[in-house]
N, C-alpha and C positions, 0 to 999 in steps of 0.2 A: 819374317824373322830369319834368321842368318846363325848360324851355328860354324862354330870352326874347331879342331883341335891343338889350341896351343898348350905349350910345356907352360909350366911354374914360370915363374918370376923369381929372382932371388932377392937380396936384400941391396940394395943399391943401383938396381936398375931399369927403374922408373925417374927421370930427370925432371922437375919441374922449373921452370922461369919465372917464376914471381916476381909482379911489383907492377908500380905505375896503374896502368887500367886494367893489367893480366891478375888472373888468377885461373883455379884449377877446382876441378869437381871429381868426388869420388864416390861409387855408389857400389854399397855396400853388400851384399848379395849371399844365399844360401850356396854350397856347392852344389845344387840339383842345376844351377845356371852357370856351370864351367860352360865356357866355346860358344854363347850364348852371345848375340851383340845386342847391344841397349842403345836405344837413338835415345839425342836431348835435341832441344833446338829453343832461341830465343825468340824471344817475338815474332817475328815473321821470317826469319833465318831460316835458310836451310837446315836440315837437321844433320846432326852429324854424327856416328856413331862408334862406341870402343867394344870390345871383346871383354868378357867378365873371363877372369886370370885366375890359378891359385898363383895370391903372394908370400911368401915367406919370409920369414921375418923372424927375430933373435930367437923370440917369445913362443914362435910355431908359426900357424898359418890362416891364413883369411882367404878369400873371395870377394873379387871387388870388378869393376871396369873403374878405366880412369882416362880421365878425359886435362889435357895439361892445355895450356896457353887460353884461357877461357875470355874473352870480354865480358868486366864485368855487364851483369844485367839480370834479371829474371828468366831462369832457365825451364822447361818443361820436359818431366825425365816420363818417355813413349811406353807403355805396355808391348801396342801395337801399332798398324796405320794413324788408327782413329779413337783411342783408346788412353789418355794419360792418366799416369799412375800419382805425379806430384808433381810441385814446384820446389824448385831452391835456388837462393841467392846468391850469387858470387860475386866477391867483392875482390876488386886488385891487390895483390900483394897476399891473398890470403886463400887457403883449400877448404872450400865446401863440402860438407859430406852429408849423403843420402842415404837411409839404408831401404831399401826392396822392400815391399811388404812381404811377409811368409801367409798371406791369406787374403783372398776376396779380390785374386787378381786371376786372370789365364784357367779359369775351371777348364782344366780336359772333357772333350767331347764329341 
């Protein structure tokens, strides 16, 4: 697990390319996982992993990693090494979205 300290994110800058076989995944997360990175990875793909952000936004603010230019397919969102937490599907032209569980994952010990 990989921790970093990024700033916010403001409203307009996260860019997404949708369409065709792209799409984009967004997984949804408590603030106790700022700077926190999250792998996914598809079938046998390598896995690839974003940084969970505060985003801000009109309304106030969230926590999320976002993951942009996806092939669609059936994605697998990592706990840890060995350890998956879910599945979700991404389909071209369109933003997936996951949220974290807040329980029965990562018990400190």
């Amino acid at each position: 697990m990989h921790e970093h300290a990024y700033g916010p994110s403001e409203t307009g800058s996260v860019v997404l390319d949708l369409g065709g076989d792209t799409g984009a995944l967004i997984v949804h997360t408590g603030r106790e996982l700022h700077g926190r990175e999250i792998e996914i990875s598809r079938d046998d793909d390598r896995r690839v992993h974003s940084a969970v952000r505060e985003r801000r936004v009109r309304d106030g603010s969230f926590h999320s990693a976002v993951y942009p230019d996806l092939p669609s397919g059936i994605y697998t969102v990592w706990w840890d090494e060995r350890t998956p937490v879910g599945t979700i599907s991404v389909h071209g032209g369109a933003i997936a979205e996951f949220v974290w569980p807040s329980s029965g994952f990562g018990v400190a010990g």
